[in-house]
C-alpha positions as CSV (number, residue, x, y, z in Angstrom):
1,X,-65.9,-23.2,50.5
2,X,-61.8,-22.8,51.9
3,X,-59.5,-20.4,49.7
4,X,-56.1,-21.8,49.7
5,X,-53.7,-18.7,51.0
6,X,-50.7,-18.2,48.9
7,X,-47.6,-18.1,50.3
8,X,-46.2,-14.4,51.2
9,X,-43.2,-14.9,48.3
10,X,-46.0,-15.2,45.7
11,X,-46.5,-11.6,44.2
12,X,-50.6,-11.1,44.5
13,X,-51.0,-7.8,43.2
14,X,-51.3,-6.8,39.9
15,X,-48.6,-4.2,40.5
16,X,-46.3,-6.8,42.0
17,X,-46.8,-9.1,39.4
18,X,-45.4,-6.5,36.6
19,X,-42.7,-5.7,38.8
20,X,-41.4,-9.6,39.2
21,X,-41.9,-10.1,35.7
22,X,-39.6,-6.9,34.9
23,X,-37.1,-8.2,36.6
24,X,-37.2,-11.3,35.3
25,X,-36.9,-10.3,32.1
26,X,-33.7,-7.6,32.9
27,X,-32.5,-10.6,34.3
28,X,-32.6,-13.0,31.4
29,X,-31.8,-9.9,29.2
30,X,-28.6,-9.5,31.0
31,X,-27.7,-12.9,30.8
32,X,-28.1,-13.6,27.3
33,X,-26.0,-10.3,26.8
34,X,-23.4,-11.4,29.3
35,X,-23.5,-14.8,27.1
36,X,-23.3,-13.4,23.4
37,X,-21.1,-10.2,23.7
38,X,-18.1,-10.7,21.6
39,X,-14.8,-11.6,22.6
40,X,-12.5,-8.2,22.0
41,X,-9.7,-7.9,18.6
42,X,-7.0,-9.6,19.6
43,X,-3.3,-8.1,19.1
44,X,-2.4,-9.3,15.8
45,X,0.8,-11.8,16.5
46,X,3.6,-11.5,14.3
47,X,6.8,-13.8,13.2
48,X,10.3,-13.4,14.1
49,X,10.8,-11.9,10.8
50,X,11.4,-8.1,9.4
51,X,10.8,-6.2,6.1
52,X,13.0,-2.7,6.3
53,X,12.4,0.1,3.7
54,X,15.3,2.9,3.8
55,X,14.0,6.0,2.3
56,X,15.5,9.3,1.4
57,X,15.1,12.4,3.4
58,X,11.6,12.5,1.7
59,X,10.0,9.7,3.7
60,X,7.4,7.0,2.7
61,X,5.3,10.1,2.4
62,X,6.5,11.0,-1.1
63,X,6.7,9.3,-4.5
64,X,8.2,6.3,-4.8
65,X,8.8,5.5,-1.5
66,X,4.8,5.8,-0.9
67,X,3.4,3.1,-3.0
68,X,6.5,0.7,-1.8
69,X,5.6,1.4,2.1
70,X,1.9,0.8,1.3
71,X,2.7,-2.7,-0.6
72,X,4.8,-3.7,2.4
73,X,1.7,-2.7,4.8
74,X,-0.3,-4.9,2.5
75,X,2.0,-7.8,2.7
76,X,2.6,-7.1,6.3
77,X,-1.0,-8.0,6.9
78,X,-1.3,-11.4,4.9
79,X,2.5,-12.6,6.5
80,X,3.0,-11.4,9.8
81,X,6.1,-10.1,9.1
82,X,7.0,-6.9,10.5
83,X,7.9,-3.6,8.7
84,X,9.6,-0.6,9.3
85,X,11.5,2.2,7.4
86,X,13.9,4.8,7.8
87,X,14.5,8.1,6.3
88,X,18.2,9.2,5.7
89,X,18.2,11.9,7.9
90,X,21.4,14.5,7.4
91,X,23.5,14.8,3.6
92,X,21.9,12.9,1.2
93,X,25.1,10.7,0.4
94,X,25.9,7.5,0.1
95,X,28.5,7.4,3.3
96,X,25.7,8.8,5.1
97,X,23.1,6.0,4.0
98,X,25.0,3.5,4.7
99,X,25.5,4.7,8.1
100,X,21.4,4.2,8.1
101,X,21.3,1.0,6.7
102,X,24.0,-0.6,9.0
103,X,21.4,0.0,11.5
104,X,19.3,-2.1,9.4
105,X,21.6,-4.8,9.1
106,X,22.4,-5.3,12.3
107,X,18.7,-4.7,13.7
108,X,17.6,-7.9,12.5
109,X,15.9,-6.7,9.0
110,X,15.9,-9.8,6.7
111,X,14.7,-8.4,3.9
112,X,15.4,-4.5,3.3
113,X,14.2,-1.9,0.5
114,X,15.8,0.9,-0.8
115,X,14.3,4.0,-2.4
116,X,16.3,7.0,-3.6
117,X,19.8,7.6,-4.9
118,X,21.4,7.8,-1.7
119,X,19.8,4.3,-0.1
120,X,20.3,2.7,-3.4
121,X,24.3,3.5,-3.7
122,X,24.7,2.2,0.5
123,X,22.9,-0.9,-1.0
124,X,25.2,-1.6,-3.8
125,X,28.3,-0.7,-2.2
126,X,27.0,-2.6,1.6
127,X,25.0,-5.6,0.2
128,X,28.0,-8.3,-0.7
129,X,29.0,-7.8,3.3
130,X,25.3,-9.3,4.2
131,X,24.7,-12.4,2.1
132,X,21.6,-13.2,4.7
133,X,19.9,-10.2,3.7
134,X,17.8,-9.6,0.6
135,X,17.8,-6.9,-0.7
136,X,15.7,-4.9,-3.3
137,X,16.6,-1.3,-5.0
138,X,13.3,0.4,-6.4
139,X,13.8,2.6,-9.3
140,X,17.7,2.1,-9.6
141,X,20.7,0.3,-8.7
142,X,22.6,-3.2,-9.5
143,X,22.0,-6.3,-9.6
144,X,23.9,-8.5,-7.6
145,X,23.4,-12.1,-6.1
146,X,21.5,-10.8,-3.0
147,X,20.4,-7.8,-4.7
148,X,17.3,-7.4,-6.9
149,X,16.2,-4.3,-8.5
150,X,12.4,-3.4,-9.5
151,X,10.9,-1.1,-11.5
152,X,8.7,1.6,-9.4
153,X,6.8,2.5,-12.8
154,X,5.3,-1.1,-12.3
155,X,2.7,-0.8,-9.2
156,X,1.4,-4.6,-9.7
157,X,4.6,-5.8,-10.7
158,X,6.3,-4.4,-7.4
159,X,3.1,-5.5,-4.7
160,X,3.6,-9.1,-5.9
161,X,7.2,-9.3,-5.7
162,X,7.2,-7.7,-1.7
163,X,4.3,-10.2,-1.1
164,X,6.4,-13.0,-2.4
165,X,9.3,-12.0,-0.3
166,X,7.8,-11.0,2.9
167,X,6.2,-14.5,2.5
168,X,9.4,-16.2,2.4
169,X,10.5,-14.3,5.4
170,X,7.2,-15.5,6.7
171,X,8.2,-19.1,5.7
172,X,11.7,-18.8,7.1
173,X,10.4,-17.6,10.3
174,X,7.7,-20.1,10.8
């Protein structure tokens, strides 16, 4: 009777037999990790558009300019369209503010909020100079063609009508 001999490459032992077959499976392991990892977040893209919110010395951390930044955060999200505020920094005047929201209105903000008496004054007396801006008072001001004023009291009332105008931005842009 003739035993075949194996060739050398062909583990024999028991011992080299576990240690191919752990291999073998790191290596499939590895592949089929390699293969199904996840592709990383991608930078969220936004349009050519901007939503500005000027605020009073207070910031967007205080009531009302805090449920107002938070709504344009939440439209921000669904239209791509950037946001961005600034606080009246200095005397809270209306000379002042409007020195703050000519930055605005020549920094590319299409649509821009105002919160506080200060803001909403600049608005009233700036806004007929900027008929391509929209603009919207919250808690006070005048209504003008390009100038829409909305109740802070109304939390529903106010997220809906940023979404609706950040989406037209949105639309404009795209």
């Amino acid at each position: 009777m003739s035993t075949k001999q194996l060739p050398r490459w062909i583990p024999t032992s028991r011992r080299s037999v576990l240690v191919t077959a752990g291999v073998g499976v790191a290596v499939v392991a590895g592949l089929l990790t390699w293969a199904l990892w996840p592709e990383p977040p991608r930078q969220r893209e936004y349009l050519d558009a901007t939503a500005c919110l000027l605020t009073d010395e207070q910031g967007v951390t205080a009531d009302p300019a805090r449920p107002v930044w938070k709504a344009m955060q939440a439209a921000s999200v669904k239209s791509l369209v950037r946001v961005q505020n600034l606080q009246v920094m200095g005397p809270q005047t209306a000379e002042n503010a409007a020195a703050h929201l000519a930055s605005m209105t020549g920094g590319g903000c299409g649509a821009i909020l105002a919160v506080g008496p200060a803001p909403i004054e600049a608005v009233t007396r700036s806004a007929g100079g900027h008929r391509d801006i929209r603009f919207l008072t919250v808690g006070g001001g005048t209504t003008a063609d390009n100038i829409q004023v909305l109740d802070a009291g109304a939390p529903e009332a106010l997220q809906k009508t940023i979404q609706e105008h950040l989406d037209t931005l949105a639309d404009d842009a795209g």
